[in-house]
C-alpha positions as CSV (number, residue, x, y, z in Angstrom):
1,X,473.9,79.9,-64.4
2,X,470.2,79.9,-63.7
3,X,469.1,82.7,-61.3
4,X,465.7,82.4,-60.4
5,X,462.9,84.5,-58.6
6,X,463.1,85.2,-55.1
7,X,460.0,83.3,-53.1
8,X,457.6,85.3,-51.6
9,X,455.9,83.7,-48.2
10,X,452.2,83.0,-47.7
11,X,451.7,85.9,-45.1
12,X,453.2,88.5,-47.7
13,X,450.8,87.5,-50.4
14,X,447.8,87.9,-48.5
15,X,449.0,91.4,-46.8
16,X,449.5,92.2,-50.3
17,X,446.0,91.4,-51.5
18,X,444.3,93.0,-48.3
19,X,446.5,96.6,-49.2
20,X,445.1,96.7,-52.9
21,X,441.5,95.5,-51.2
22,X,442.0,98.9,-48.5
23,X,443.3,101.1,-51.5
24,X,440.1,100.3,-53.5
25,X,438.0,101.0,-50.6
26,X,439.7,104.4,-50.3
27,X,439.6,105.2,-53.8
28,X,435.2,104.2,-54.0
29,X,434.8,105.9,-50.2
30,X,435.8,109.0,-52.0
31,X,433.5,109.2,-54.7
32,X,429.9,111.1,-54.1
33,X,427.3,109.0,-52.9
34,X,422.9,109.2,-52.7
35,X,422.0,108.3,-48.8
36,X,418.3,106.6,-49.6
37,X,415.6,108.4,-47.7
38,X,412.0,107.2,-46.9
39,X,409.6,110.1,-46.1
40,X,405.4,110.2,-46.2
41,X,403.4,111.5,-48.3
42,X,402.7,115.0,-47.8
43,X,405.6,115.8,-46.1
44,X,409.1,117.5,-47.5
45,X,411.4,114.7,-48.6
46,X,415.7,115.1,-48.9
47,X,418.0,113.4,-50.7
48,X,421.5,114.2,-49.0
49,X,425.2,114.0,-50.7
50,X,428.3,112.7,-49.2
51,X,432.1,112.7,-49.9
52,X,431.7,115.8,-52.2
53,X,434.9,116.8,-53.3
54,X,435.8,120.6,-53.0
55,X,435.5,122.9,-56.1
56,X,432.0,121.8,-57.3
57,X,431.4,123.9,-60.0
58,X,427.4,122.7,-60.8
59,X,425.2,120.1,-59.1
60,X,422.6,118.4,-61.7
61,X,419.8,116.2,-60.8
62,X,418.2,113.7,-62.6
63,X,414.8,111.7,-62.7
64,X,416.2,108.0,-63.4
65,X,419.4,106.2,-63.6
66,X,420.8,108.5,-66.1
67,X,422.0,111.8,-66.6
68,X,420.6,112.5,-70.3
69,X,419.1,116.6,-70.5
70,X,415.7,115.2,-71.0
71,X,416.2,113.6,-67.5
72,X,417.1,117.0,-65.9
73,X,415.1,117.9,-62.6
74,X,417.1,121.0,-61.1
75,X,420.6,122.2,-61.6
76,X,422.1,124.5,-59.3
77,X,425.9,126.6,-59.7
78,X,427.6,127.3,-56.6
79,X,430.0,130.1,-58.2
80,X,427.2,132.3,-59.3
81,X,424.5,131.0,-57.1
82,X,421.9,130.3,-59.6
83,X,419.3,127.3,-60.1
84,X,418.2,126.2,-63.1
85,X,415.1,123.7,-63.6
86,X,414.8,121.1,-66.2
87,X,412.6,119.0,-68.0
88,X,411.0,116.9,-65.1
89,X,410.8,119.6,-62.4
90,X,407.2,119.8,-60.6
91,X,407.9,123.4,-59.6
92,X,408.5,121.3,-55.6
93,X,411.9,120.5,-56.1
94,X,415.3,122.9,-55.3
95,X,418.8,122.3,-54.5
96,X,420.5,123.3,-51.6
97,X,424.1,124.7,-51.5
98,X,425.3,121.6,-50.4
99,X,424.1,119.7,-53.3
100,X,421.3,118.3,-51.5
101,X,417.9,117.8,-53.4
102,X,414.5,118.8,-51.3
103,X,411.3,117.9,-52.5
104,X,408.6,119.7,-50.8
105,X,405.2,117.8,-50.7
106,X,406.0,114.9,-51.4
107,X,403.9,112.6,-53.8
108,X,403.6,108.8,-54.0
109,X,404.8,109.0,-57.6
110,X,408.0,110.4,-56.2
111,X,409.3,107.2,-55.6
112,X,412.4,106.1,-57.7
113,X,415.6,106.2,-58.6
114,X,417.2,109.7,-58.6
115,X,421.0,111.0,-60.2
116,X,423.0,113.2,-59.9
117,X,426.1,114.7,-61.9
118,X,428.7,117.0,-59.8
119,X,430.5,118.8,-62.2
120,X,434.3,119.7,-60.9
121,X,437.4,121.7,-62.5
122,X,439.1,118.5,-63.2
123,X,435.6,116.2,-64.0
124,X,432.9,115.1,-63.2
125,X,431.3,112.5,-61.1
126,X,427.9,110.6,-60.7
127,X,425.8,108.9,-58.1
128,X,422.2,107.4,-57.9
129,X,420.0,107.1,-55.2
130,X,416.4,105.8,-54.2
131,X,413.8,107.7,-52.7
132,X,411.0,106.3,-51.0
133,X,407.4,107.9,-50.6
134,X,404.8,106.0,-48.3
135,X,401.4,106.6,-47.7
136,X,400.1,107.8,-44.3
137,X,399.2,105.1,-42.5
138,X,396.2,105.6,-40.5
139,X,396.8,105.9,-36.6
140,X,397.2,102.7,-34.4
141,X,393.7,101.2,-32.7
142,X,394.0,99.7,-29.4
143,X,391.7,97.4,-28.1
144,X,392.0,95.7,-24.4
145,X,390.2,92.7,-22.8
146,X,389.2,94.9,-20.0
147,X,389.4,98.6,-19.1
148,X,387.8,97.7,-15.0
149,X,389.6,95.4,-12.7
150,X,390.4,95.1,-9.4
151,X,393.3,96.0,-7.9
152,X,396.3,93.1,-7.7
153,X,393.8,90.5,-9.4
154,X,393.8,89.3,-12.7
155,X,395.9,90.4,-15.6
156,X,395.2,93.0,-18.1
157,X,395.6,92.6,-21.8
158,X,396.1,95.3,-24.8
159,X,396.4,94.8,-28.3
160,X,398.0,97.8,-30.7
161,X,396.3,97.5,-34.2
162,X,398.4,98.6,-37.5
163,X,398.8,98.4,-41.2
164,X,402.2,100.0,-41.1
165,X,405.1,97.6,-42.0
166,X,408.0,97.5,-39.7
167,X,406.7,99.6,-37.2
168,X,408.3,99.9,-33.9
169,X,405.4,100.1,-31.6
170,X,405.3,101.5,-28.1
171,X,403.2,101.2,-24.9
172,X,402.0,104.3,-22.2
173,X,401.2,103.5,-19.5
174,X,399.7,106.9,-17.4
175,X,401.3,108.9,-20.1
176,X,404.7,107.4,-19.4
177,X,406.5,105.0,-22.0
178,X,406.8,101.1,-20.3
179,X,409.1,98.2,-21.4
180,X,408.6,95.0,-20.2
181,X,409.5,94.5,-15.8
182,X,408.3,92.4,-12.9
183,X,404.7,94.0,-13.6
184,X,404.3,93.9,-17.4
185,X,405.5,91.8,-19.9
186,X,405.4,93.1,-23.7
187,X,405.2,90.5,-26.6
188,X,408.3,90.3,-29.1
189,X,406.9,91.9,-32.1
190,X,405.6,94.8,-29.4
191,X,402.0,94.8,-30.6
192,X,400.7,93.4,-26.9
193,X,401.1,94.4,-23.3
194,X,399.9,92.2,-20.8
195,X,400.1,94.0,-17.1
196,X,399.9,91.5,-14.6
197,X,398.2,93.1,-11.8
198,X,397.1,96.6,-11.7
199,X,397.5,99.3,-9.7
200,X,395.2,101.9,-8.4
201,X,397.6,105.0,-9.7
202,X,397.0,103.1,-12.7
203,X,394.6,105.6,-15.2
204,X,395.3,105.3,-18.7
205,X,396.6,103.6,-21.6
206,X,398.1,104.2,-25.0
207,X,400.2,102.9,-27.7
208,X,402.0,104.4,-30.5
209,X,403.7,103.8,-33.8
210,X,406.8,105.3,-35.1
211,X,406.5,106.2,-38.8
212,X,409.4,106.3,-41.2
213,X,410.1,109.7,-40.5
214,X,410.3,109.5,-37.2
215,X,407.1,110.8,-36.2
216,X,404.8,109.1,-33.4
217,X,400.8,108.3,-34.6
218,X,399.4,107.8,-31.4
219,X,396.4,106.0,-30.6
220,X,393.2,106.5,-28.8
221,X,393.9,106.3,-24.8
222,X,392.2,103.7,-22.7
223,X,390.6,104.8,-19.5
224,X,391.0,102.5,-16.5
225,X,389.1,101.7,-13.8
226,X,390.6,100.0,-11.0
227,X,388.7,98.9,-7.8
228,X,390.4,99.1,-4.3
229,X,390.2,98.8,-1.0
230,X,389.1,99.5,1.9
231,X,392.4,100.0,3.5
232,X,391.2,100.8,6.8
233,X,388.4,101.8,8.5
234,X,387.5,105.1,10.1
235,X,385.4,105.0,13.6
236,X,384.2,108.3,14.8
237,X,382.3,108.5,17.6
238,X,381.0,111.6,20.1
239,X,381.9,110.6,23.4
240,X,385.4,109.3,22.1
241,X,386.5,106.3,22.0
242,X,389.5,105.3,23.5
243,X,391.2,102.1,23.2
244,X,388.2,100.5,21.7
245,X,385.7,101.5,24.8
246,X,383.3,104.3,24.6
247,X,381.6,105.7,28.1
248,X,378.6,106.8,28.0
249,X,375.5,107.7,31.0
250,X,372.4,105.8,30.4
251,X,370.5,108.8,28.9
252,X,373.2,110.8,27.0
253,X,373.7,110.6,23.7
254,X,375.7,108.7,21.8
255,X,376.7,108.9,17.9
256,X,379.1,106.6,15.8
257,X,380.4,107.1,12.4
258,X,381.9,104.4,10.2
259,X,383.5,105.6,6.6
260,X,386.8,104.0,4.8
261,X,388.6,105.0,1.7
262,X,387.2,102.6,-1.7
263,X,386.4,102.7,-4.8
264,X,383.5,101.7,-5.8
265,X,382.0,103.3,-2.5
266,X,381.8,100.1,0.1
267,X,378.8,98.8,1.9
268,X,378.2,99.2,5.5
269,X,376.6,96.9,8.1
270,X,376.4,97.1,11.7
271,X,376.1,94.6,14.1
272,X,375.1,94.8,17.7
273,X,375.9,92.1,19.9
274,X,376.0,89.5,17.2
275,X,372.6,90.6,15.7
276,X,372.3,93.0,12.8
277,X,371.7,96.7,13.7
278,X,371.8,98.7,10.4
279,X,373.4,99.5,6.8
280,X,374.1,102.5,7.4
281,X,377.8,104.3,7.7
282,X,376.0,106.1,10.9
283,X,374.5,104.9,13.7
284,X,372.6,107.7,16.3
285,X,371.6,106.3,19.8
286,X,369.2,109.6,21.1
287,X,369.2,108.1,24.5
288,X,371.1,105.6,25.7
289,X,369.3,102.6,27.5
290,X,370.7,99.5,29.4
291,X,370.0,97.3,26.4
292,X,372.1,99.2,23.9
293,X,375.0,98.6,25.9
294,X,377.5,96.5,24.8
295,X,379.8,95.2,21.6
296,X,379.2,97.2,18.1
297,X,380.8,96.3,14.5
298,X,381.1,98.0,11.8
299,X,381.8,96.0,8.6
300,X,382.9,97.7,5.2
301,X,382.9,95.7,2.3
302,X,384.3,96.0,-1.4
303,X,382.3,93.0,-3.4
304,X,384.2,94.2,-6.5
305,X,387.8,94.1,-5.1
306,X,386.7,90.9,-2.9
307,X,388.0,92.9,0.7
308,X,386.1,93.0,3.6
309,X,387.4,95.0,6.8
310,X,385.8,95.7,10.4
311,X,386.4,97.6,13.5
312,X,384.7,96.9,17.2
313,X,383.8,99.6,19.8
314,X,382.2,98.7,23.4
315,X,379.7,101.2,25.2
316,X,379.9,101.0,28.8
317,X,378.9,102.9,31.5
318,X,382.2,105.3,32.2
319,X,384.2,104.4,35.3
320,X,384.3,105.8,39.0
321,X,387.6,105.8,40.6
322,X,386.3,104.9,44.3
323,X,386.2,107.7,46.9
324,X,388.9,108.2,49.1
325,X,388.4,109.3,52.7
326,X,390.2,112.0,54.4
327,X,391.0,111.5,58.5
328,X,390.4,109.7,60.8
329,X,387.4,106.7,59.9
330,X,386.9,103.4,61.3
331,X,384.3,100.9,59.9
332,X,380.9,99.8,62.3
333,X,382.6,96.3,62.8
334,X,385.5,97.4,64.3
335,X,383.7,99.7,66.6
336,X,381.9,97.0,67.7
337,X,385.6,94.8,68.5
338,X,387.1,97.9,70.3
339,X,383.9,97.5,72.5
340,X,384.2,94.5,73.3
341,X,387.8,94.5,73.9
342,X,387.2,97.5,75.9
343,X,384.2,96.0,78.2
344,X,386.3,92.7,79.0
345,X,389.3,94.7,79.8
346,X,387.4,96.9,82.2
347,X,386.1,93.5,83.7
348,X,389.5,91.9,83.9
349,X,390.8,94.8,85.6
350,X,388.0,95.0,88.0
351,X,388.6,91.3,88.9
352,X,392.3,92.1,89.6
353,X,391.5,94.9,91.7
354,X,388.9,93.0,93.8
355,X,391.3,90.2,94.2
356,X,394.3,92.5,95.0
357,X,391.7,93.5,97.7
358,X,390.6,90.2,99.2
359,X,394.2,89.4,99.4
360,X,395.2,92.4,100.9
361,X,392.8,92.3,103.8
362,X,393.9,88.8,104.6
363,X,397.2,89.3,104.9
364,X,396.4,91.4,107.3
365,X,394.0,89.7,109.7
366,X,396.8,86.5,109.5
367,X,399.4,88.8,110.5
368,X,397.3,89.9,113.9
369,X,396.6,86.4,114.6
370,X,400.4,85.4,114.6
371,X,401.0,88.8,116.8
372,X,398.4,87.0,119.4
373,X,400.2,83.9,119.5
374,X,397.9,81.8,118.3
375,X,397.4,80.2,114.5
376,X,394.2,78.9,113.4
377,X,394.2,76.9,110.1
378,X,398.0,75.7,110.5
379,X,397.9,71.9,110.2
380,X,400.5,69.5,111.4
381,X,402.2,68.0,108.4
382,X,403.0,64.9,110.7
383,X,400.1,63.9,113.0
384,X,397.4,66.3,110.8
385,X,395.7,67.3,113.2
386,X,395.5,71.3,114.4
387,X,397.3,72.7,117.2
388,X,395.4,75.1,119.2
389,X,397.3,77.0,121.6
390,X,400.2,75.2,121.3
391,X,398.7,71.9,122.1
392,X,397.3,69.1,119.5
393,X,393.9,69.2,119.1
394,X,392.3,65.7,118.3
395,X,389.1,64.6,116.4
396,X,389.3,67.6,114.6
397,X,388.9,66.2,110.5
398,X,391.8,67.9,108.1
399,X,389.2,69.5,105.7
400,X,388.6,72.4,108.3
401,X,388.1,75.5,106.9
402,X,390.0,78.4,108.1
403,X,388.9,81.4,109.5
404,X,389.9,85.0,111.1
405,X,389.3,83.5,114.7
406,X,390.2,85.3,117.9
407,X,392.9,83.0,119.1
408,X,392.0,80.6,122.6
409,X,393.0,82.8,125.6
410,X,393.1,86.1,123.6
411,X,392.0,88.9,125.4
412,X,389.2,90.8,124.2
């Protein structure tokens, strides 16, 4: 009988392979190990250990990518606490009691390959490193098409000069750092700021460059100029003005004063009327006179930020509420209509009385004449003719006029 090998699947073969991979990593992640450094020259330089086991009974450094004695920098014994220099040692280097090695003033010749051999109870074990020395680079130059502008018009663009390779570069704007927004853009290699439109809280400008140990070479700062405004302008006047109108006598005096906030300062002009007064920011009228009356503007101008602003005042004579009356008053016309009225009432009532008068006396001379017995001035409606004393009177015509008569017969 043949017995043969159990199969194995796909999946159990490559979780197989990827345990021995993780093992291996384990077993290298625990040997020692050189982090490379970068420092400048001049300045102290480190090159740091990791995954030291414990027990170290020496730490020996090496000039190269070997460990031979002639090699030997430093050595240093954590048990007894003593250092021991070798063959290559510049009198700059020393070991730490971590196993570190410093290197104080650092040299361009410094550069290279370094080892070290960490001597244990049960071994040893070895690492090599690099350590790189650069030379100062000189400080970043900035340059910019323009250092005067005028506010909110036309963009401003900065350039940040350097030699330094790889060097992260950043912008200042007023001594605060910037990245690119709605107001600035900055180019992708970060060597060019272009600011859009400017602000007048906007003073200075810098740019820096990091260097490989983390230390910022600034440049020289940029000092802007920017032009702005005039905002507003300022009328101030002596009398006051108020709501545009300024009262004045003919005589007084009267004083105006124009000023606005700008920079550069702004031009003044005043016009009178539509004519051109002065160019001045003040205007002093001694003694005011009909003809100076009227419309005045004042005109500030900014020819470097391209804004031009005015305000208008009128000078007028100051107004007089009218004069209101106390009592009793009425007006020459209307003394002359109650006259009037009066004098035709007086006459209507006169002509009343006289006729109440006639009419009275009469009545009564027509009443004694019917007492008598006889009428005068009574008219037959049928043969119209008069009856005198009870009898008809002929030839007598109808248009006679009538009369207080003593009656025919009457005695005396």
């Amino acid at each position: 009988m043949h017995l043969s090998r159990p199969r194995r699947s796909p999946w159990m073969e490559l979780a197989l392979v990827a345990s021995l991979l993780a093992c291996g990593v384990c077993q290298a992640s625990d040997r020692i190990s050189i982090i490379p450094f970068t420092s400048i020259e001049g300045f102290w330089s480190s090159l740091d250990l990791q995954n030291v086991p414990e027990g170290v009974q020496e730490y020996i450094w090496h000039r190269g990518a070997s460990d031979n004695a002639e090699n030997m920098i430093v050595s240093y014994k954590p048990p007894s606490n003593s250092w021991q220099s070798g063959p290559m040692s510049s009198g700059r280097e020393n070991v730490t009691n971590k196993g570190s090695l410093v290197i104080k003033d650092s040299l361009l010749n410094d550069t290279g390959y370094y080892t070290v051999r960490v001597d244990l109870s049960n071994g040893s074990q070895r690492a090599t490193g690099r350590l790189e020395i650069q030379e100062w680079e000189s400080d970043p130059v900035i340059s910019a098409n323009t250092s005067f502008l005028a506010e909110n018009l036309g963009p401003l663009t900065a350039f940040c000069h350097t030699n330094a390779t790889n060097a992260t570069v950043q912008w200042y704007v007023n001594a605060a750092q910037v990245s690119s927004n709605d107001r600035m853009t900055i180019s992708p290699d970060l060597k060019t700021l272009v600011i859009h439109q400017l602000s007048r809280y906007d003073y200075t400008l810098q740019c820096a460059v990091e260097n490989a140990i983390g230390f910022l070479q600034r440049s020289e700062i940029i000092f802007l100029t920017v032009a702005y405004g005039p905002d507003s302008v300022m009328l101030r006047t002596s009398p006051v003005t108020l709501g545009g109108i300024l009262s004045a006598e003919i005589g007084s005096q009267v004083q105006m004063n124009c000023s606005s906030t700008s920079r550069p300062s702004p031009t003044y002009r005043w016009i009178h009327d539509g004519s051109f007064l002065s160019s001045e920011a003040s205007i002093n009228l001694p003694s005011l006179a009909w003809k100076q009356m009227g419309k005045y503007r004042c005109i500030v101008e900014n020819p470097v930020a391209q804004v031009t602003m005015y305000k208008d005042v009128w000078i007028q004579k100051p107004w007089k509420p009218p004069v209101v009356r106390t009592g009793f008053f009425i007006s020459g016309p209307l003394v002359v209509f109650f006259i009037v009225m009066t004098v035709l009432g007086v006459v209507y009532l006169c002509g009343i009385l006289v006729y109440t008068l006639i009419s009275h006396f009469c009545t009564r001379c027509l009443s004694s004449w019917v007492k008598g017995g006889a009428l005068v001035g009574v008219w037959d409606a049928e043969a119209s003719t008069p009856l005198r004393g009870g009898r008809r009177v002929k030839g007598e015509g109808t248009s006679q006029e009538l009369g207080c008569q003593r009656p025919y017969g009457a005695d005396t």
